[in-house]
C-alpha positions in Angstrom: 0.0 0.0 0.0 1.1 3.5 -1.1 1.5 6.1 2.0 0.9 9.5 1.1 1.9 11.8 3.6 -0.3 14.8 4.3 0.5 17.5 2.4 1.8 15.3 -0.4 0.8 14.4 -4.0 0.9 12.0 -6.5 0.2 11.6 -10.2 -0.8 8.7 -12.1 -2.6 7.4 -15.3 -5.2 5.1 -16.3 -5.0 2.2 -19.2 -8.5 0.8 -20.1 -8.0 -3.0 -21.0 -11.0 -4.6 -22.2 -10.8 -8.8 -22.8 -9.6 -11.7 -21.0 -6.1 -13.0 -19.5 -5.1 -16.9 -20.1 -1.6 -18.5 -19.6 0.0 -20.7 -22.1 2.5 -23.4 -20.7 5.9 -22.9 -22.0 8.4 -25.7 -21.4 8.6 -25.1 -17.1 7.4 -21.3 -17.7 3.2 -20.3 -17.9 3.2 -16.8 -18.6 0.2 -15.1 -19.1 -1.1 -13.0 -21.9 -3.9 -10.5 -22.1 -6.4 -11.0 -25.5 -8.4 -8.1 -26.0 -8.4 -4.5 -26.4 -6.4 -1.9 -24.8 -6.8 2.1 -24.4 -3.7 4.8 -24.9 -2.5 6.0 -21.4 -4.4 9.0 -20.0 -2.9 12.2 -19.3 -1.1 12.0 -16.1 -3.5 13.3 -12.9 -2.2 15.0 -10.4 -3.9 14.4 -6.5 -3.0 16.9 -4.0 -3.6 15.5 -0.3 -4.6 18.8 1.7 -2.9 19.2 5.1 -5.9 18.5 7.4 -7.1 15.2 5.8 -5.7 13.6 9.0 -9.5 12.3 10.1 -9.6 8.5 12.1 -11.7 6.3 10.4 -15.0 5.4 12.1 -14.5 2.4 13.8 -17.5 -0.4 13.2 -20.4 -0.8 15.7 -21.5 -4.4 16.0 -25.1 -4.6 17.2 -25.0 -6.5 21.0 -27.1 -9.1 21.7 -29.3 -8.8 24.7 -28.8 -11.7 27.2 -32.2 -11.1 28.6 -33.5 -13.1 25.0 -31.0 -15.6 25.4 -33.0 -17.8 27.9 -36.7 -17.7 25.8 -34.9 -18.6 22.5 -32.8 -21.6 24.2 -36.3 -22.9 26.1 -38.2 -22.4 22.8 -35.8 -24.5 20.9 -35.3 -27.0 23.6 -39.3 -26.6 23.7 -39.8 -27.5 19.6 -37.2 -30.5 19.9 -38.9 -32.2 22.7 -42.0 -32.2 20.7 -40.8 -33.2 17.5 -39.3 -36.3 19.7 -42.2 -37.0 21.2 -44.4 -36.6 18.3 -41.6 -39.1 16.3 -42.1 -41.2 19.1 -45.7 -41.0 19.0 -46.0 -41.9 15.5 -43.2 -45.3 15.7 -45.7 -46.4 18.9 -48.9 -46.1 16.4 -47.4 -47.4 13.2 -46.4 -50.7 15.3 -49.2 -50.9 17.1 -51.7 -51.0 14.5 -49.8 -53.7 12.5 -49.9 -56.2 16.4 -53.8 -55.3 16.2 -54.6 -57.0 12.6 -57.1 -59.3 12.0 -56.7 -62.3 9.9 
């Protein structure tokens, strides 16, 4: 990364390339070449960095949790897994029972 001090500048150019880059293998070497179309350099640009650009970066707020929900979302899941056991359960006791009930 480039540091530009304040106060400082720095020019640079632009190239427009417009295709696709592949790599042919070459004996022990796989350079790559560009296929496409490519633009004349620009003019060069010039960016002055003023003096009191020293501003800090905001730093990130992550959003925090409550605890308080913790406890209802752990019984609620706790809650729907006892049911869908039971209800699995329920349905293995019903299946095999009605097949000890038949009739011949």
């Amino acid at each position: 990364m480039i540091q530009i001090p304040a106060g400082g500048q720095i020019d640079f150019q632009v190239e427009a390339k417009i295709g696709y880059v592949h790599r042919i293998i070459q004996g022990a070497f796989a350079p790559y070449y560009f296929n496409g179309t490519e633009s004349e350099w620009s003019n060069i640009q010039t960016v002055s960095i003023p003096v009191s650009s020293t501003s800090e970066s905001p730093t990130p707020t992550v959003p925090e949790f409550p605890v308080i929900i913790l406890l209802p979302v752990l019984l609620s899941l706790f809650s729907v897994a006892v049911l869908f056991k039971h209800r699995k359960t329920r349905n293995q006791t019903s299946y095999c029972s009605s097949f000890g009930t038949a009739k011949n």
